[in-house]
N, C-alpha and C positions, 0 to 999 in steps of 0.2 A: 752069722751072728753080728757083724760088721755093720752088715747092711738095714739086719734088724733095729740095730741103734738110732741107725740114721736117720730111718722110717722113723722112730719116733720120736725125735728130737725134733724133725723137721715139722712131725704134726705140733708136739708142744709150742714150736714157733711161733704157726700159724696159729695157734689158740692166744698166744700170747699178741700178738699184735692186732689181733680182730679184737680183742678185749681192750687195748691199751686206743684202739678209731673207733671205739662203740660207747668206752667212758667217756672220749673227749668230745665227740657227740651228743650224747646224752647230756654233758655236763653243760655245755655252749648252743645248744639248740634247744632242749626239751624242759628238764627239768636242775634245779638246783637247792643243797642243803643249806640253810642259813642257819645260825644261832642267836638267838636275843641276845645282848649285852646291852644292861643299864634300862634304865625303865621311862624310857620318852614312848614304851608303847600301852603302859599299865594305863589299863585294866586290861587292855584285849589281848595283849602280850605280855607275858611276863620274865622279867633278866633269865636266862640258861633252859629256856623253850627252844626247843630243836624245832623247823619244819622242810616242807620241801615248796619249791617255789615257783612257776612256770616260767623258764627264761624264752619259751615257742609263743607264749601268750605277751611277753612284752615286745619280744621283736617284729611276731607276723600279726595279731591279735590287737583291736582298740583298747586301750586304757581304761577306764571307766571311773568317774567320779566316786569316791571312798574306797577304793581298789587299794589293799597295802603292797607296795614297793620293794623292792632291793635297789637303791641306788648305790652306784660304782663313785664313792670318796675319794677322791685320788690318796689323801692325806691320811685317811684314814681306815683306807678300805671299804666296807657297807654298812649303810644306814638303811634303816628300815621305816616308814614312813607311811600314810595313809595320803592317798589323792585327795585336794579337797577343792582344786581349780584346773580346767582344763584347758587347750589351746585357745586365742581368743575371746577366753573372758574375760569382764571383768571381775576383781572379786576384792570384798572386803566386811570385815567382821565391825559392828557397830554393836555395843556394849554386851560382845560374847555369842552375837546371834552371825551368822554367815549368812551371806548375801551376794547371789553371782548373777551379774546381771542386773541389780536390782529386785532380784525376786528372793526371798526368805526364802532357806534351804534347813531343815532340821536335820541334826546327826543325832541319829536316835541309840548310837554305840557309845556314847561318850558318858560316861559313870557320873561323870565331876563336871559342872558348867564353866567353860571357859568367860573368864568373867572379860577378858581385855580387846579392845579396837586394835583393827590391823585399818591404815590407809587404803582408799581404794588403788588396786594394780591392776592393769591391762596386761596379759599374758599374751605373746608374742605367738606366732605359729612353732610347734614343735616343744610349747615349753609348757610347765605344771606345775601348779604350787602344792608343796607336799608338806602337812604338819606331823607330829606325833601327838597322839591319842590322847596323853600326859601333856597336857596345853603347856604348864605352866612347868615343866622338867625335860624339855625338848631343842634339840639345835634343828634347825627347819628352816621352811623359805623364810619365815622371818628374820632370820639371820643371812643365810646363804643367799636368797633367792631364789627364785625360779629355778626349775630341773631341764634339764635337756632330756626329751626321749631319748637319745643317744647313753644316756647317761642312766637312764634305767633298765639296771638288767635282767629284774624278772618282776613277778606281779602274780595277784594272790598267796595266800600261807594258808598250807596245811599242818598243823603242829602235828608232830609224830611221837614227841617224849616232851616230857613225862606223858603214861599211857593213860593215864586220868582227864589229858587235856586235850586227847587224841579231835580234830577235827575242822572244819574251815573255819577262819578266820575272815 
């Protein structure tokens, strides 16, 4: 009977600890839960949108121009952001239109026209400028700056709740 116990306790162990290297896994390598807070992402997002987030696609995977973020705020924890400049562009908004490179870029996600000029910025290797969706209710590179890929810890959302809004982002 003794031994019986043993046997299973040592199995539960094992269950228990391949569960506790397979979330920490999953959580740092593959995928991750976010939650909206505050609406620098409305329209595309909306405040208390749960989704899941690919942390494999920001760390092994290229970035891609309009790709929504999870960046790591030290101050604040995560901000949630849309891509809208990549390593070694340039880039700058002249009365609400985006422009990288010099070449007119249309964001055909954007509900509301951002009406305001950003200066032109040259983005360094490894860096991205990242707005929220809500031009005009957003803290973003126009404030912070430029992101460090280091600094972003996953990319693409798929909202999961509310189940009405199930889908990529």
């Amino acid at each position: 009977m003794k031994e019986k116990i043993k046997t299973e306790m040592k199995s539960w162990l094992i269950v228990l600890v391949i569960g506790i290297i397979g979330g920490f896994l999953l959580t740092n390598y593959v995928v991750k839960v976010a939650k909206i807070s505050g609406e620098s992402m409305a329209d595309t997002l909306k405040h208390g949108e749960i989704g899941i987030t690919s942390v494999f696609k920001a760390k092994f995977l290229n970035i891609k121009r309009f790709d929504i973020v999870v960046i790591n705020e030290k101050s604040e924890g995560y901000w949630i952001k849309r891509v809208v400049g990549l390593p070694n562009e340039k880039l700058e908004y002249r009365q609400g239109v985006l422009y990288i490179n010099d070449q007119k870029i249309d964001e055909p996600f954007l509900n509301k026209k951002y009406l305001g000029n950003i200066a032109p910025i040259q983005l360094k290797e490894n860096e991205y400028y990242v707005l929220g969706d809500n031009r005009d209710n957003s803290t973003d590179s126009r404030v912070i700056g430029p992101v460090m890929k280091k600094d972003i810890e996953s990319a693409g959302f798929f909202v999961i709740l509310p189940l009405n809004k199930v889908g990529i982002k």
